[in-house]
MDTraj code that builds the backbone (N, CA, C; nanometers):
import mdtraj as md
import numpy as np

residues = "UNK UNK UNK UNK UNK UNK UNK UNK UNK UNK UNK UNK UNK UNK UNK UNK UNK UNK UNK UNK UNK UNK UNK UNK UNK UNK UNK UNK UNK UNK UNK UNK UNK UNK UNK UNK UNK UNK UNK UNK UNK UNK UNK UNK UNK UNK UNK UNK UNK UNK UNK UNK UNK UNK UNK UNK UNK UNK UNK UNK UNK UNK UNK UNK UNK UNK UNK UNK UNK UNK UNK UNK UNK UNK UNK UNK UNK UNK UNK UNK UNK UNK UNK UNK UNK UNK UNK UNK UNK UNK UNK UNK UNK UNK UNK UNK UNK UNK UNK UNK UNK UNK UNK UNK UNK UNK UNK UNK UNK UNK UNK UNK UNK".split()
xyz = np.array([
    [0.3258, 3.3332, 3.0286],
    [0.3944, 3.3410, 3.1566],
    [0.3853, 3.2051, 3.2270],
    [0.5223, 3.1717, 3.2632],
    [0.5304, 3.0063, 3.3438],
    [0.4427, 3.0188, 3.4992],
    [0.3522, 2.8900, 3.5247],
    [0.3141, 2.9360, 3.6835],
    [0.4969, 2.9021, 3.7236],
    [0.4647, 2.9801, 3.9053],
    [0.5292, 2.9437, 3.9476],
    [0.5563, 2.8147, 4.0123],
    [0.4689, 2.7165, 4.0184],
    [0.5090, 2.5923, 4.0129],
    [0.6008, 2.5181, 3.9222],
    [0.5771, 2.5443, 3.7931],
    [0.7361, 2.5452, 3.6770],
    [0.8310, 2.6523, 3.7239],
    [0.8284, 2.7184, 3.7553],
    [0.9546, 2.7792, 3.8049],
    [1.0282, 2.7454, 3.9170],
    [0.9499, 2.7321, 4.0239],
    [1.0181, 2.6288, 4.1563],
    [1.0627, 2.5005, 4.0773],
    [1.0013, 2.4072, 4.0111],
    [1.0552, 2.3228, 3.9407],
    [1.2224, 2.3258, 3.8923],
    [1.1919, 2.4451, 3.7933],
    [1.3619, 2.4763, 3.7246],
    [1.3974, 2.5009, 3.7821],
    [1.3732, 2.5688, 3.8982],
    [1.4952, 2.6592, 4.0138],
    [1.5955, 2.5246, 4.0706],
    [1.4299, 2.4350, 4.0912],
    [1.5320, 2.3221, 4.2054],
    [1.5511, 2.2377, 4.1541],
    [1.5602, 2.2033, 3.9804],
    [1.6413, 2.1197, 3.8774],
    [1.7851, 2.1994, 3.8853],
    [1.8188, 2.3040, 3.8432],
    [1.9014, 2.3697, 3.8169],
    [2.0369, 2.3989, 3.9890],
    [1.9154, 2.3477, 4.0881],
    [1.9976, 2.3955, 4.2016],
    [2.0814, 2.2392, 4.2263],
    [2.0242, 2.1289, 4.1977],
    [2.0648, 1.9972, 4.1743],
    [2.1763, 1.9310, 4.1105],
    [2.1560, 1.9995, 3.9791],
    [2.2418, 2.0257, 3.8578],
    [2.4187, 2.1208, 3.9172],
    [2.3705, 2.2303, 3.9614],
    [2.4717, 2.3004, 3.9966],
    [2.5310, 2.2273, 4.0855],
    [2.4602, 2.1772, 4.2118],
    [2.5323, 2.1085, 4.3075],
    [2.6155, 1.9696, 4.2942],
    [2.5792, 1.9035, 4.1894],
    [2.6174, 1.7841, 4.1339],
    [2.7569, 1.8644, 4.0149],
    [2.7983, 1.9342, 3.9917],
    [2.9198, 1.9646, 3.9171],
    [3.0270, 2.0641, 3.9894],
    [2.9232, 2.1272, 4.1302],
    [3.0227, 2.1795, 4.2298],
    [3.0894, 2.0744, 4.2904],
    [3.0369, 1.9631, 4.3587],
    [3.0725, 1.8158, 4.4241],
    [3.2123, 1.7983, 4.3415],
    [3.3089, 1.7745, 4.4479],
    [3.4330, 1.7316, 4.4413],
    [3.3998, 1.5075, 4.3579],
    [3.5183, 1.5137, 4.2866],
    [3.4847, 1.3946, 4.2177],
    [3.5153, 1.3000, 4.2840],
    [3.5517, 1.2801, 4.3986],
    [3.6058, 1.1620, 4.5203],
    [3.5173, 1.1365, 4.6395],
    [3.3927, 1.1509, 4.5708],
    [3.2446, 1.1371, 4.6867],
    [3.2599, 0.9763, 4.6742],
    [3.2488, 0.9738, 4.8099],
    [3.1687, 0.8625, 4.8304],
    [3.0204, 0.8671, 4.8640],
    [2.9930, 0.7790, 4.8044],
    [2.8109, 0.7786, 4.8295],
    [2.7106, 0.6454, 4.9304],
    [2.6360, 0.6521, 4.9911],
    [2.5590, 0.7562, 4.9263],
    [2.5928, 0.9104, 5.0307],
    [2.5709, 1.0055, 4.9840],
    [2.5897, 1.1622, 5.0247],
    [2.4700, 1.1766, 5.1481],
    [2.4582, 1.1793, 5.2912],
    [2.3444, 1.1812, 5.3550],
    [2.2963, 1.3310, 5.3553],
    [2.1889, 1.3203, 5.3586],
    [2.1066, 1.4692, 5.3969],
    [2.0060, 1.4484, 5.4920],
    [1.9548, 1.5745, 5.5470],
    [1.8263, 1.5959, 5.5898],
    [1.7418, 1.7094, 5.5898],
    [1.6286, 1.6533, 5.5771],
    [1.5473, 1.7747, 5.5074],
    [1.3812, 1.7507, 5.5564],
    [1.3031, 1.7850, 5.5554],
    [1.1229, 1.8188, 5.5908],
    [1.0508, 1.8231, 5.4650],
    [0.9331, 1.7079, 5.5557],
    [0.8340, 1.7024, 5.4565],
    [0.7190, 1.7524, 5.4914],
    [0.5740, 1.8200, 5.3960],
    [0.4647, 1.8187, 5.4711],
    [0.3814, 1.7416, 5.4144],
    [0.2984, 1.7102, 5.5557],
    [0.1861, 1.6249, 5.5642],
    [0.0987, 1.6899, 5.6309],
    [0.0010, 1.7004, 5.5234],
    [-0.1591, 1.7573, 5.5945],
    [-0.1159, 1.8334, 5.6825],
    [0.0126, 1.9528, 5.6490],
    [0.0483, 2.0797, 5.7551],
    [0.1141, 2.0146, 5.8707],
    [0.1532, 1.8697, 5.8630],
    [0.2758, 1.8770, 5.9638],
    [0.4022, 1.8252, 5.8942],
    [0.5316, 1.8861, 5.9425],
    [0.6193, 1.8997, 5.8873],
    [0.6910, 1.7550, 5.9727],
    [0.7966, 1.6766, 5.8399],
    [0.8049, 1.5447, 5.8695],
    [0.9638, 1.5564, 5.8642],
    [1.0517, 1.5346, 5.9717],
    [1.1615, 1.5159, 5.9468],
    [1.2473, 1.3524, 5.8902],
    [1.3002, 1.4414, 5.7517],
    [1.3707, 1.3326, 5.6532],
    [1.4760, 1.2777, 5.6286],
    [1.5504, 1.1809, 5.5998],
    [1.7076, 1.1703, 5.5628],
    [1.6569, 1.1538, 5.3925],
    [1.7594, 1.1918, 5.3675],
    [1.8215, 1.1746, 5.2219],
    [1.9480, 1.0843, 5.2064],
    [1.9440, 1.0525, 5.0969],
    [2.0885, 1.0005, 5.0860],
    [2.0503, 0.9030, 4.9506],
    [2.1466, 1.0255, 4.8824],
    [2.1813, 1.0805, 4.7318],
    [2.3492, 0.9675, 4.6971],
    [2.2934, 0.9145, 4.5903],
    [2.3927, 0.8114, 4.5520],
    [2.3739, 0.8720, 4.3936],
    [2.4531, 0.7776, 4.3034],
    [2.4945, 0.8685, 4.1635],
    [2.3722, 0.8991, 4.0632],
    [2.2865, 0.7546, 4.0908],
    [2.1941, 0.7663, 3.9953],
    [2.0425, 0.7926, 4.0635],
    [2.0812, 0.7783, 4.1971],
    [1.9019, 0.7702, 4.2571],
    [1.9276, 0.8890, 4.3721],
    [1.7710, 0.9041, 4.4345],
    [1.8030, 0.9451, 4.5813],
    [1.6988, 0.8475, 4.6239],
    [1.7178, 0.8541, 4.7838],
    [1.6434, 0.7701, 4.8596],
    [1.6073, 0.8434, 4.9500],
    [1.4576, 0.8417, 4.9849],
    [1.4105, 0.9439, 5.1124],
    [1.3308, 0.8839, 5.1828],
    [1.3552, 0.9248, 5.3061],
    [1.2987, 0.7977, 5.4242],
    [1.2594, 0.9054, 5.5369],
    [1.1467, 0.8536, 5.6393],
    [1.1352, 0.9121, 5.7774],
    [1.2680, 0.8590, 5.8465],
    [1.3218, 0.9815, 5.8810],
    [1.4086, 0.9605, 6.0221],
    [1.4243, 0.8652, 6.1375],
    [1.2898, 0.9067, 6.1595],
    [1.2684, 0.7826, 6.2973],
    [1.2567, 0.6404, 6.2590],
    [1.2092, 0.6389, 6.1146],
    [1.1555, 0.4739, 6.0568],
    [1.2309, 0.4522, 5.9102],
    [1.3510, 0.4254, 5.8994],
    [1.3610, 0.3584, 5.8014],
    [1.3126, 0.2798, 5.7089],
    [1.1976, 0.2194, 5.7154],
    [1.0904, 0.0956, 5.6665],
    [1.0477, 0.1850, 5.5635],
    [1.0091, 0.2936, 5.6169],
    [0.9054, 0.4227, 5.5597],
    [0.9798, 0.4679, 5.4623],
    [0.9578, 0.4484, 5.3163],
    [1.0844, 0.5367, 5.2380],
    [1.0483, 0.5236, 5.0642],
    [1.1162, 0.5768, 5.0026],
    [1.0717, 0.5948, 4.8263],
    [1.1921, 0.6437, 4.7924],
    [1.2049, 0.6080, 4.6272],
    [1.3072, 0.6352, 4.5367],
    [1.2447, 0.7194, 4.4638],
    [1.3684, 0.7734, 4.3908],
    [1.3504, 0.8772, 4.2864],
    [1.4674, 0.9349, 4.2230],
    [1.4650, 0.9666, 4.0721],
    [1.5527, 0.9949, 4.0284],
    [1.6213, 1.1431, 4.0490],
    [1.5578, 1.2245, 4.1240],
    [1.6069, 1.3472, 4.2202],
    [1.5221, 1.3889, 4.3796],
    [1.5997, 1.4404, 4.4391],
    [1.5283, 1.4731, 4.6125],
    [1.4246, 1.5513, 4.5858],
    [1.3349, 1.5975, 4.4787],
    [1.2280, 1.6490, 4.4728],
    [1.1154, 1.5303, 4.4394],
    [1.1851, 1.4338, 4.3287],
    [1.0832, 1.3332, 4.3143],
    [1.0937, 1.2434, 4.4214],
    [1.1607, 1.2245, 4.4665],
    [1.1824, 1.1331, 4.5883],
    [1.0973, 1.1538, 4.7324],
    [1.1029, 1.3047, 4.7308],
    [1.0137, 1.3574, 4.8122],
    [0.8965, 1.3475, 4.8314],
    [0.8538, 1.3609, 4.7195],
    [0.7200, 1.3614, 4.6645],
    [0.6537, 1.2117, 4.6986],
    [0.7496, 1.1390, 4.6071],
    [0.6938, 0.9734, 4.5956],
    [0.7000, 0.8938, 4.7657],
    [0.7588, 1.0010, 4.8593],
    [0.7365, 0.9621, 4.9959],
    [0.6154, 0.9752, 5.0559],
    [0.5752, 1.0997, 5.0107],
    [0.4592, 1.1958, 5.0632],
    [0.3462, 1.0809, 5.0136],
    [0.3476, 1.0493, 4.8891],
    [0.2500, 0.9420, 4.8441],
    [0.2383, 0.8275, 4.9023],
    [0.3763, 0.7738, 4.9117],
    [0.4071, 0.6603, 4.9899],
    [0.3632, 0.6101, 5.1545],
    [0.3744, 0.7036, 5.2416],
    [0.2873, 0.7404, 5.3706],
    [0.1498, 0.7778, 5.3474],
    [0.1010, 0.8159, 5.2636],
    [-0.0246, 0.8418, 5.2489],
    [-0.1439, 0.7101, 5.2440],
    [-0.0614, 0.6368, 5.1381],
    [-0.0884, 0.5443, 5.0772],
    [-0.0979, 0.4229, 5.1600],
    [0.0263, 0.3825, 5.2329],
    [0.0146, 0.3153, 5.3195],
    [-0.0647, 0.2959, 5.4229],
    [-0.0736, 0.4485, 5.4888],
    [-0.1633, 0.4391, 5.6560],
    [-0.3287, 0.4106, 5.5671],
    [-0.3309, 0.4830, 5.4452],
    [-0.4754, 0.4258, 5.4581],
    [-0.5161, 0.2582, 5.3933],
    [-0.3935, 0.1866, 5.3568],
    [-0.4094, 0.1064, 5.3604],
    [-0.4350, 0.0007, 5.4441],
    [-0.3274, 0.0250, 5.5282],
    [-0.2901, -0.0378, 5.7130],
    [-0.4720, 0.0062, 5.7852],
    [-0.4561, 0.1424, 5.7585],
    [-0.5790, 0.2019, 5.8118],
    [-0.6985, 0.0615, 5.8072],
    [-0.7775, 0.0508, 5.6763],
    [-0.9189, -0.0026, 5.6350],
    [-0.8792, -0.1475, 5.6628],
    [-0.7445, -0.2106, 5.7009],
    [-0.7058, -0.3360, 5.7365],
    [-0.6959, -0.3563, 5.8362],
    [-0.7106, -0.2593, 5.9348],
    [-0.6337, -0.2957, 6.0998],
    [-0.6999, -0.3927, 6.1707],
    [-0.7839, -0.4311, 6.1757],
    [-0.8587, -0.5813, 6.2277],
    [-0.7632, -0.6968, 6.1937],
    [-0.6916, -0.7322, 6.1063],
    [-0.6323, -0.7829, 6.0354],
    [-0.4847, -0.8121, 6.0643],
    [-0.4339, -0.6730, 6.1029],
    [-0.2964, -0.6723, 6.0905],
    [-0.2203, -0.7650, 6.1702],
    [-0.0960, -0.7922, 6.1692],
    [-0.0210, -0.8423, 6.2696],
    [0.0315, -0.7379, 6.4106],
    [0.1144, -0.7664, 6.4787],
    [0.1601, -0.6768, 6.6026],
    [0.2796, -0.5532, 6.5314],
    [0.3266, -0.6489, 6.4535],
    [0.4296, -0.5600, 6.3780],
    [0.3133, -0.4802, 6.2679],
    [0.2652, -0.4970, 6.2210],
    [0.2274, -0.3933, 6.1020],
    [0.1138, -0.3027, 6.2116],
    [0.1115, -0.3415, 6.3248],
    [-0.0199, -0.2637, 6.3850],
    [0.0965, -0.1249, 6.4090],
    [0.2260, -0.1853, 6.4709],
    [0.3490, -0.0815, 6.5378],
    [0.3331, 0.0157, 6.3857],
    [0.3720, -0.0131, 6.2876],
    [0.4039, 0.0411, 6.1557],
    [0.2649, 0.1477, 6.1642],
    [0.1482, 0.1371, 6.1508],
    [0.0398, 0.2357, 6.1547],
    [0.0131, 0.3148, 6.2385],
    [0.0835, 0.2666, 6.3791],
    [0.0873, 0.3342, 6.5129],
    [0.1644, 0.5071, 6.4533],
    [0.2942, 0.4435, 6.3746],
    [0.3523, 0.5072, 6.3652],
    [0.3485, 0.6047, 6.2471],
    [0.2854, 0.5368, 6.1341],
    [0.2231, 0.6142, 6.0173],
    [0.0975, 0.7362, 6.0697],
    [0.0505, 0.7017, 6.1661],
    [-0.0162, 0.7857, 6.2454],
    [-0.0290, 0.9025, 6.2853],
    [0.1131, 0.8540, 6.3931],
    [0.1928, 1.0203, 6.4190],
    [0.2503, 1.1266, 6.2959],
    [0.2444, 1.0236, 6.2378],
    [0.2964, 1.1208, 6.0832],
    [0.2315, 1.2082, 6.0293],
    [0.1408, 1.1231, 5.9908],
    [0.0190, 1.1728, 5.8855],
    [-0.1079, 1.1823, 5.9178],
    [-0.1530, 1.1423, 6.0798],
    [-0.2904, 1.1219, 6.1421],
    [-0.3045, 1.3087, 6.1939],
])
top = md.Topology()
chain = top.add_chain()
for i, resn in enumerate(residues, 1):
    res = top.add_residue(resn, chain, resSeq=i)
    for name in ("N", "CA", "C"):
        top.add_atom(name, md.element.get_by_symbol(name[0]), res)
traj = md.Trajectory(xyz[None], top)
């Protein structure tokens, strides 16, 4: 028996798949979306925006903030890492930082603090 973590998997390969051969062939791209992420139980509002071969997923409020992936699930994901990764980087550096990268952690903060 598959966990259901492989099954959410196929569901939302297959829901991707379907949606990419329903799509009329005169898209222009990239296709915007928006969608929520969680972080440590707070929910992060996202843009998407799905071009032929990639997606790109970014915080809303911060463009700077963002990851690729070859679908909006990996993309998602590699965001979630991506903010993670960062504030605790910015984090153990902040003595250090400039005014601009201090703004950037200010804001990785509200995210993920």
């Amino acid at each position: 028996m598959e966990s259901l973590e492989t099954i959410r998997k196929v569901v939302a390969e297959t829901l991707e798949r379907k949606l990419a051969e329903a799509l009329p062939t005169g898209l222009k791209f990239p296709l915007p979306l928006f969608d929520h992420i969680n972080i440590r139980g707070k929910s992060v509002r996202i843009a998407l925006e799905i071009y032929e071969d990639t997606v790109v997923a970014y915080v809303a409020q911060d463009r700077d903030i963002f990851a690729e992936g070859p679908t909006a699930q990996k993309a998602k994901a590699m965001l979630v890492s991506s903010i993670q990764d960062e504030y605790e980087f910015l984090s153990r550096h902040r003595q250090e930082l400039s005014r601009e990268l201090k703004r950037k952690l200010a804001s990785l903060r509200r995210i993920s603090g």
